[in-house]
C-alpha positions in Angstrom: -30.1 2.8 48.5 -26.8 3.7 47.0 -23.4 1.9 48.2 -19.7 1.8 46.9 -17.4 -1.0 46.8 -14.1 -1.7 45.5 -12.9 -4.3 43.1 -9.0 -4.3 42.8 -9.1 -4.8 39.0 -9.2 -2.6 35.7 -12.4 -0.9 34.7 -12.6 -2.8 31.3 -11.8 -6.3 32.9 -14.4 -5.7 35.6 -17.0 -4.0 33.0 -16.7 -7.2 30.9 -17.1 -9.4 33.8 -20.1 -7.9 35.0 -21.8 -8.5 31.8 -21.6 -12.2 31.8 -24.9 -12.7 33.7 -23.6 -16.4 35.1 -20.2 -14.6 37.0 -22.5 -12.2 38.2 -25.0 -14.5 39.1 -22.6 -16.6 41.1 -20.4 -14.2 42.8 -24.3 -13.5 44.9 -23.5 -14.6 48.6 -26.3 -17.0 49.3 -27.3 -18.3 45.5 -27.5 -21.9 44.4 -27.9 -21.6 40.6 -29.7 -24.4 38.7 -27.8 -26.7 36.4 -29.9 -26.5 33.4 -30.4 -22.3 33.5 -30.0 -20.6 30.3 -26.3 -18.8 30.3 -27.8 -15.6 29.5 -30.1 -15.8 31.9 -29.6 -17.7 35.1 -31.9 -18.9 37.5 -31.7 -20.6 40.8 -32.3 -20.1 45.2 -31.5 -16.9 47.2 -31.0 -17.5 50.4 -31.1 -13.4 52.2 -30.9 -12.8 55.9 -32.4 -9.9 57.1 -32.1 -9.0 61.1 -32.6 -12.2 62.3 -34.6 -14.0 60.1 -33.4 -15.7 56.3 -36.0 -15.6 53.6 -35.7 -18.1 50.6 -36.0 -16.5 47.0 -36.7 -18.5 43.5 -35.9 -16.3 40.6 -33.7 -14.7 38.1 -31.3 -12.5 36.7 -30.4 -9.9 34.0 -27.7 -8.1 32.9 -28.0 -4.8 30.7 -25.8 -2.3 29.3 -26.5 1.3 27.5 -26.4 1.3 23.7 -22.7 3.1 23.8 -21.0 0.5 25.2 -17.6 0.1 26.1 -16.1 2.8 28.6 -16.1 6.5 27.7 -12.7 9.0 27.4 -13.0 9.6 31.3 -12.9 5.5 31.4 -16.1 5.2 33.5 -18.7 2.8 32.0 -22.5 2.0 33.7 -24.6 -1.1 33.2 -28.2 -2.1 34.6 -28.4 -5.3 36.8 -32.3 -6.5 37.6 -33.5 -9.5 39.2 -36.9 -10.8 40.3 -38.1 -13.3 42.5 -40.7 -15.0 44.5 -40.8 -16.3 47.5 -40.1 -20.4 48.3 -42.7 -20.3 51.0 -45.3 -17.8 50.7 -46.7 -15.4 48.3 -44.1 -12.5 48.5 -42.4 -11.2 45.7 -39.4 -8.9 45.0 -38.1 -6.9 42.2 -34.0 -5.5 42.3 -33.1 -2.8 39.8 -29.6 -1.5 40.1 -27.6 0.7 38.5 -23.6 0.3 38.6 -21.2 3.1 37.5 -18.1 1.8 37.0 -14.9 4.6 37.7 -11.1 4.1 38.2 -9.9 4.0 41.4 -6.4 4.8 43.6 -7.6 3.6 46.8 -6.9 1.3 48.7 -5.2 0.4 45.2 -5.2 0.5 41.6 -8.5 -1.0 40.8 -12.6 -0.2 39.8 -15.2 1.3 42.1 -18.4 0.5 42.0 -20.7 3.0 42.5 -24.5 1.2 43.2 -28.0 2.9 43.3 -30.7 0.7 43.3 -34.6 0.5 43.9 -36.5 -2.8 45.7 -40.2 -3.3 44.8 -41.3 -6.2 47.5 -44.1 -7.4 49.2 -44.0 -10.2 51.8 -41.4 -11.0 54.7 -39.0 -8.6 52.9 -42.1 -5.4 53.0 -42.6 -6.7 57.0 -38.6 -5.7 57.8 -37.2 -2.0 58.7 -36.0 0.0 56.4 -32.3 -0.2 58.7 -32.2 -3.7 58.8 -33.1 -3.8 54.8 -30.2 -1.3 53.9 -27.5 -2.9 56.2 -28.6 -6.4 54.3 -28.0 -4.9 51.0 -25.1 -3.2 51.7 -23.6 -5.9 53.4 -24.6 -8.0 50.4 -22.9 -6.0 47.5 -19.7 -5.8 50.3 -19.0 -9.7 49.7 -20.3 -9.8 46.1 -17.4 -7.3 45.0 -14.8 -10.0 47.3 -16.6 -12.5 45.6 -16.4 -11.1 42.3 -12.4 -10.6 42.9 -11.8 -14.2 43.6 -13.6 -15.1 40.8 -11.4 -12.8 38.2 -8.1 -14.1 40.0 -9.5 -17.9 38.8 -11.4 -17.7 35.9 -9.8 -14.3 34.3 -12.0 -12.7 31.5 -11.8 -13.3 27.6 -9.3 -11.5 26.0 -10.9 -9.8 22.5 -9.1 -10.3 19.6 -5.6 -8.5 19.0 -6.2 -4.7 17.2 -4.4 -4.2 14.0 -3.1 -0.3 13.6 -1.5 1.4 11.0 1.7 0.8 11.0 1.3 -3.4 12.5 -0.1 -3.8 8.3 2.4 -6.2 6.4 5.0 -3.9 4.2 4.7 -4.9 0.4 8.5 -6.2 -0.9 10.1 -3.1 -2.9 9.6 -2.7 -6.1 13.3 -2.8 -7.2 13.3 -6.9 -6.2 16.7 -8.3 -8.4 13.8 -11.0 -9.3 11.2 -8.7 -10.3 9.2 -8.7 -13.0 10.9 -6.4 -15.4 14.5 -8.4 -15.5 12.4 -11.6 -16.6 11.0 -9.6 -18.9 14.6 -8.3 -20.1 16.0 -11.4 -19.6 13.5 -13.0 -22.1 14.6 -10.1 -24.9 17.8 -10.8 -24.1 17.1 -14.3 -25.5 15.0 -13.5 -28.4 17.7 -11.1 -29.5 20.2 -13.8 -29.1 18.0 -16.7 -30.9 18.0 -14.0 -34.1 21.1 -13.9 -34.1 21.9 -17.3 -34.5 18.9 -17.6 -37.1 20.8 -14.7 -39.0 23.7 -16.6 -39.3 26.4 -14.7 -37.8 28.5 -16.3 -35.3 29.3 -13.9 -32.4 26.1 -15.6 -30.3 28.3 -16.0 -27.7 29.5 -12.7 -27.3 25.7 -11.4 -26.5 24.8 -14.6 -24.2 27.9 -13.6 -22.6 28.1 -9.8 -22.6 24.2 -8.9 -22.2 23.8 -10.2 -19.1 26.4 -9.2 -17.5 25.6 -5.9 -18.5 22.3 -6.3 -17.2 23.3 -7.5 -13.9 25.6 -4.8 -13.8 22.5 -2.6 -14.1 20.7 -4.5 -11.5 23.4 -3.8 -8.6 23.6 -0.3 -9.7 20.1 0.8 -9.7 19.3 -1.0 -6.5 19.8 1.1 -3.2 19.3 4.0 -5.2 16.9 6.9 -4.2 13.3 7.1 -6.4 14.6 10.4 -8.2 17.5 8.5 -9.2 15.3 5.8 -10.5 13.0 7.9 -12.4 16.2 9.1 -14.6 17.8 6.3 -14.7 17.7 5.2 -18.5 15.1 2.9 -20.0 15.8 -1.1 -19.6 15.0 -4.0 -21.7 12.5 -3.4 -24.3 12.7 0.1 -24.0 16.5 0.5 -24.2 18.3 2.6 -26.5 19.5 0.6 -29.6 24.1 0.6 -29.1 26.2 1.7 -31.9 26.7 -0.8 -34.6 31.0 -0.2 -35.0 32.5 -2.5 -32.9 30.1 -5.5 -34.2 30.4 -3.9 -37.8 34.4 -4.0 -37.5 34.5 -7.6 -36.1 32.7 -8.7 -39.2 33.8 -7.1 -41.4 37.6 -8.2 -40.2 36.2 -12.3 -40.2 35.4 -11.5 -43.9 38.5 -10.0 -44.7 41.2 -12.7 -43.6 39.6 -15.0 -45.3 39.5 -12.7 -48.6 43.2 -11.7 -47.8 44.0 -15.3 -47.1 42.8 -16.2 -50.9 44.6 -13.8 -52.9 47.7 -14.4 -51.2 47.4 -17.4 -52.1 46.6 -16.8 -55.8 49.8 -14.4 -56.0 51.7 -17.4 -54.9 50.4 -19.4 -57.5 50.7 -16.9 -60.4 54.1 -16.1 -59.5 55.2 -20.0 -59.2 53.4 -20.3 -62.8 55.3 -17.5 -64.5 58.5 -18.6 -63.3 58.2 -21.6 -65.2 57.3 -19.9 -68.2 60.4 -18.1 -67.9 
């Protein structure tokens, strides 16, 4: 028997719904399910009319899928449904295996069709009825299990899977130039060292480098950041690494505190050697 039906819902939300085995189980005109069935595999009562008579089933059902998996680049996808059952009164027995390809669809609407080719094994009541009376019972069946199965999606919608992360969704690393980065600390901490020997030297313009160094350094910081890598690259050294400045305009600020002071005492002794020989006189 093979039969088409319509489902007015994506192919991967339908394919995912179809392989819950319970939704499937339960979209089945007819089925009473049992409370205490495995979720995998449910069990419960089928109640199928056929022509004029209604035959009562006990049994199960299954839910397969190939190896593959999910839908292919033309965005079909096919899964195996079986089921097996007995009889409630009586010896018959009947096996269901049924294959559903799953395709996109345009009519009557954006949505899934079903296509469904299956093979019945039975024995019993169901083995006594025409093989017209069987087919129209089947296809009438999948006919409300695909409305069934469209109720059911509009109330209990499927699982959404967890969120894909691409390329360019990854977290950016902060730039490298950061005005708190590693390297200023690192400068900054020279800076000090260079300033604490100083002071251990005993010269007394401290305050010139606690003053001057950093904002020469800051001054560094605004100008290298914004700037292209090339520029970066020969940009000169920092910190450590710097180029050692000219000594003259430290050199003549000492050497000019040492000489008012020197000038400052032989002025004063010319004073003092003039005042003395004037009272000689």
């Amino acid at each position: 028997m093979e039969h088409e039906v319509y489902v007015p819902f994506p192919v991967r939300t339908v394919r995912q719904a179809l392989t819950e085995p319970e939704r499937v189980a339960r979209c089945v005109p007819g089925v009473q399910l049992d409370a205490d069935a495995a979720p995998h595999r449910p069990e419960g009562r089928l109640r199928l009319r056929i022509g004029s008579s209604t035959i009562t089933y006990r049994g199960s059902l299954t839910v397969g899928e190939p190896a593959d998996g999910g839908p292919g680049d033309d965005g079909t996808a096919e899964l195996t449904v079986e089921a097996k059952g007995t009889e409630s009164v009586g010896d018959g027995a009947v096996v269901l295996t049924l294959t559903v390809r799953l395709s996109p669809a345009t009519e009557p609407g954006p949505g899934t069709t079903l296509a469904c080719a299956g093979t019945v094994h039975s024995d019993g009541r169901l083995a006594e009825a025409t093989d017209r009376s069987a087919e129209t019972a089947g296809r009438r069946l999948l006919d409300r299990f695909a409305e069934n199965l469209a109720d059911d999606l509009r109330q209990h919608p499927v699982a959404e899977g967890p969120a894909r992360t691409g390329v360019f969704d990854a977290e950016v690393p902060p730039p490298a130039l950061d005005p708190l980065s590693d390297e200023d600390a690192i400068e900054e901490a020279d800076l000090a060292d260079a300033g604490d020997a100083a002071e251990e030297a005993g010269f007394g313009y401290e305050g010139e480098l606690d003053e001057v160094a950093p904002a020469e350094a800051a001054h560094a910081r605004r100008t290298m950041i914004g700037r292209s890598a090339e520029e970066v690259d020969h940009a000169p050294p920092r910190g450590r690494y710097a180029p050692v400045p000219a000594p003259e305009p430290n050199a003549t600020s000492l050497t000019l505190r040492w000489a008012a002071p020197a000038a400052a005492v032989v002025l004063a002794s010319a004073v003092v050697v003039g005042r003395v020989l004037r009272r000689r006189r």
